[in-house]
C-alpha positions as CSV (number, residue, x, y, z in Angstrom):
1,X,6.1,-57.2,-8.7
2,X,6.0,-54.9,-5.9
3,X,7.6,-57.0,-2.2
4,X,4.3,-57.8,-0.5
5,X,6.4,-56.9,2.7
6,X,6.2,-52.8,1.5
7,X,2.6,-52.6,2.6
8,X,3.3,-54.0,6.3
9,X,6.1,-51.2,6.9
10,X,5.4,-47.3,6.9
11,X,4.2,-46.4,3.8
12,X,6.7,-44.3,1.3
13,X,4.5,-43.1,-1.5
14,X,7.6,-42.3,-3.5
15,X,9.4,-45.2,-3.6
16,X,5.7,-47.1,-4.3
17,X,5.8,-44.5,-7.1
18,X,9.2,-45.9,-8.7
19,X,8.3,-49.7,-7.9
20,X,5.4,-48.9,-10.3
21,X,7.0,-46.8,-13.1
22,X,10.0,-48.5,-14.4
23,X,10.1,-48.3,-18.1
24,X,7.0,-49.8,-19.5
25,X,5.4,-46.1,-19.3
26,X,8.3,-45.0,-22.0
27,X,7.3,-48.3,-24.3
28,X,3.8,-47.4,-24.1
29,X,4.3,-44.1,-25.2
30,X,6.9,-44.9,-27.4
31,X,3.7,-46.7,-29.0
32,X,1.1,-44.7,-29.1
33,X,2.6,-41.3,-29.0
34,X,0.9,-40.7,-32.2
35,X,-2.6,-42.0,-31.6
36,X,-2.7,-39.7,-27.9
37,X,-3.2,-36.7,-30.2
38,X,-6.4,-37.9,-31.6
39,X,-7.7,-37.4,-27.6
40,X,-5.4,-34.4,-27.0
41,X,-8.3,-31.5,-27.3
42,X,-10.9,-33.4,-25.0
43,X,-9.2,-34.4,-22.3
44,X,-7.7,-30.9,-22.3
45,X,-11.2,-29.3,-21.6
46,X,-12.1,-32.3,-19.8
47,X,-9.5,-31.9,-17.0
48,X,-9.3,-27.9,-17.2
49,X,-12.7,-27.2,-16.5
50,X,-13.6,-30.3,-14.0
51,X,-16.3,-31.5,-15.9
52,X,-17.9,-34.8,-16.0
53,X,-16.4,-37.9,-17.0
54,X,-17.8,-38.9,-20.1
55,X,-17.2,-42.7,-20.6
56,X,-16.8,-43.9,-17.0
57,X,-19.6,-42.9,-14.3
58,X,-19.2,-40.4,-11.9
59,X,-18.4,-42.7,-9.3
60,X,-16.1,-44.6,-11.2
61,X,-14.1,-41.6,-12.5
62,X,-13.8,-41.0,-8.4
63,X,-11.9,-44.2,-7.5
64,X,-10.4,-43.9,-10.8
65,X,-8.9,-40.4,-9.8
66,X,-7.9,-42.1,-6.3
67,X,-5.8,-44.9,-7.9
68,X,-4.3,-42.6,-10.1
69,X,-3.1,-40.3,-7.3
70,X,-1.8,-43.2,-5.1
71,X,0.0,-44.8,-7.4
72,X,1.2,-41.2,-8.5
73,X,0.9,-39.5,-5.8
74,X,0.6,-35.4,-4.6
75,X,2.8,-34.8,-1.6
76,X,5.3,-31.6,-1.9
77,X,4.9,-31.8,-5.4
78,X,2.4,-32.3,-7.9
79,X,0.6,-36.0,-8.9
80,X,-1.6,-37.7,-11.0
81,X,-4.4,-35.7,-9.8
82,X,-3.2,-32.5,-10.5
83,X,-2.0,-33.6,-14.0
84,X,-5.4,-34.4,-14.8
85,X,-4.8,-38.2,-15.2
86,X,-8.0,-39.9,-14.5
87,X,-9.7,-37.3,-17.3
88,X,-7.5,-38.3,-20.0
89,X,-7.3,-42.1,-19.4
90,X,-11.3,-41.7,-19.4
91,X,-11.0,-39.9,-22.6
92,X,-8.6,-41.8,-24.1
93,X,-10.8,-45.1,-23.5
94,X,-13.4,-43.4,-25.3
95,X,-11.1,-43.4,-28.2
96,X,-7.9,-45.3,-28.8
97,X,-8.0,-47.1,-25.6
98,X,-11.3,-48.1,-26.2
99,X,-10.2,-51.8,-25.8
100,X,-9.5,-51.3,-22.7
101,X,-12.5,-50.3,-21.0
102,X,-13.8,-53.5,-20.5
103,X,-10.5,-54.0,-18.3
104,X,-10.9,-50.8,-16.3
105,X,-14.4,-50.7,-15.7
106,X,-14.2,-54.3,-14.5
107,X,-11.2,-54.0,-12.2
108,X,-13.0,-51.0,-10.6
109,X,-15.7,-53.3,-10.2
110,X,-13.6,-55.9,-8.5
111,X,-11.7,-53.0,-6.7
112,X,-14.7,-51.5,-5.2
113,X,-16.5,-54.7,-4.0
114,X,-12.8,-56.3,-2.3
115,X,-12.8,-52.7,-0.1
116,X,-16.1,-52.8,0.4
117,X,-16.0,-56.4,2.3
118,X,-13.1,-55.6,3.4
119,X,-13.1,-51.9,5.0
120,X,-17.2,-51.0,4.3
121,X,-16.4,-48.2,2.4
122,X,-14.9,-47.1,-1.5
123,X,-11.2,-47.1,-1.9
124,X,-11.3,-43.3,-2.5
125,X,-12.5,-43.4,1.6
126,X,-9.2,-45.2,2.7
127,X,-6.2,-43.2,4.1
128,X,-2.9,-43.8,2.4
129,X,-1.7,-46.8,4.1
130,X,-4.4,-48.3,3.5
131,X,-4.7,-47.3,-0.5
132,X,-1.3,-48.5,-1.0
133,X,-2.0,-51.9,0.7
134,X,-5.2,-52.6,-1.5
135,X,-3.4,-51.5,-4.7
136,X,0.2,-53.9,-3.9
137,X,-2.1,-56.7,-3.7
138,X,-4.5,-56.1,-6.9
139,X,-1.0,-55.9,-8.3
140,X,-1.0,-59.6,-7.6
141,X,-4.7,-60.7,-8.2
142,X,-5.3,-58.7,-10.7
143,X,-2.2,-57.9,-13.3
144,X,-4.5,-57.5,-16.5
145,X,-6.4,-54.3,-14.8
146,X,-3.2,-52.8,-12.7
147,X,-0.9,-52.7,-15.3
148,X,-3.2,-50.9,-18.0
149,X,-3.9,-48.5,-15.4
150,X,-0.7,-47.8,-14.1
151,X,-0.3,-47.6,-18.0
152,X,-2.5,-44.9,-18.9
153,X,-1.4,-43.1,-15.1
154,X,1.6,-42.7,-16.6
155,X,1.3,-41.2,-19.9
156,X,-1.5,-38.9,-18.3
157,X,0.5,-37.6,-16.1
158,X,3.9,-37.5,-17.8
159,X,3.0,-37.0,-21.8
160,X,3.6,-33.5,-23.5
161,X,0.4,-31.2,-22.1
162,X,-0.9,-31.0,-25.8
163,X,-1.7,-34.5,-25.8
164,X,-4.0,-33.8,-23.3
165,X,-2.7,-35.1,-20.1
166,X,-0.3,-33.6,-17.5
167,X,-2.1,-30.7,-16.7
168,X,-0.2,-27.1,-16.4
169,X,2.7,-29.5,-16.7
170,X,2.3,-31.1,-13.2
171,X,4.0,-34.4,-14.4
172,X,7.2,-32.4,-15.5
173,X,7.3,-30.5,-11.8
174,X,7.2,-33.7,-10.2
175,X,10.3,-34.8,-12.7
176,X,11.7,-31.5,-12.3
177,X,12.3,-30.8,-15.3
178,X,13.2,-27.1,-16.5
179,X,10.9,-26.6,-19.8
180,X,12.9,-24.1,-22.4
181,X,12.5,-22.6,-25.0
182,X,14.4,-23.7,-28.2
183,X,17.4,-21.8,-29.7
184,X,18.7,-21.5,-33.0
185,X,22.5,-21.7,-33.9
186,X,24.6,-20.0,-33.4
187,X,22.8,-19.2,-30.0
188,X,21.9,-22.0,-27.5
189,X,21.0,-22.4,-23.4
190,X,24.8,-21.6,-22.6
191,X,24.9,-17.9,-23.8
192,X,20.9,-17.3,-23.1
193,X,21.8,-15.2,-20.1
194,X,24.3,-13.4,-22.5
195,X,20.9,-12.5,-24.8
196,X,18.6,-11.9,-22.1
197,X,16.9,-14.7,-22.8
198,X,14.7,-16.1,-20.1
199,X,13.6,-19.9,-19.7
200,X,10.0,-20.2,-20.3
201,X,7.1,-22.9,-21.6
């Protein structure tokens, strides 16, 4: 649960980014590492070429995106936006996840009408501040939708690009983590430089 106290204090998007993550991400994909792949190739071109969302409407793929870049956010590095998130948790709930899409498409539902009564406009239309606020307390109200989302935010953004998510490997910038290349015995990343060998995707 994230302390209801955060969203009264300046916002830090990064540490709202590790009350979220925790390790339930690594379970889930620990789960269905396998089943992503089926998605993989869609939600590739979906997110490459900025085409339509095909199972959520436009407008719902919009506050989608917006959730999935608060709770992941972009800043001085990459987020969920750039890794394409919101494109392969729609494609994914076309497939796989298809469960789920009663639970997403009704907590956008709820999500949209609490900031419309409450602000008059979508959440995609609030600053910061103000997204983080809404989102700690659907946290509360509403665990079902939150945590699948938070869910698919993470293994879109964070999975291995040929599963489809974490687009031009924004997820892995944000972990900073240096991607290389494999090396066969007897050679390995401590005599690389030795070889010439340069680091590389």
């Amino acid at each position: 649960m994230i302390d209801q106290t955060k969203a009264k204090r300046p916002v830090d998007r990064r540490a709202f980014v590790r009350s979220v993550g925790g390790v339930a991400g690594g379970a889930w994909l620990s789960l269905h590492f396998a089943a992503c792949q089926d998605a993989a190739e869609q939600a590739r071109e979906a997110a490459a070429s900025g085409s339509d969302f095909s199972i959520l409407t436009a407008e719902e793929g919009r506050q989608l995106e917006a959730v999935c870049a608060t709770l992941i956010p972009s800043g001085e590095t990459p987020g969920a936006r750039e890794a394409g998130a919101a494109h392969f948790i729609d494609t994914v709930l076309g497939s796989f996840e298809a469960g789920s899409l009663p639970t997403v498409r009704e907590g956008l539902e709820a999500l949209a009408e609490r900031v419309r009564d409450e602000h008059g406009v979508t959440f995609a239309d609030l600053d910061t501040e103000q997204q983080v606020a809404v989102l700690t307390q659907v946290e509360e109200d509403d665990p079902g939708f939150f945590g699948t989302v938070r869910y698919l935010t993470i293994c879109g953004t964070f999975c291995h690009p040929d599963l489809g998510g974490n687009r031009d490997r924004a997820g892995w910038t944000l972990l900073g983590m240096d991607v290389q290349n494999a090396y066969q015995p007897p050679f390995g990343y401590y005599d690389r430089g030795h070889h010439g060998d340069e680091v590389g995707p």
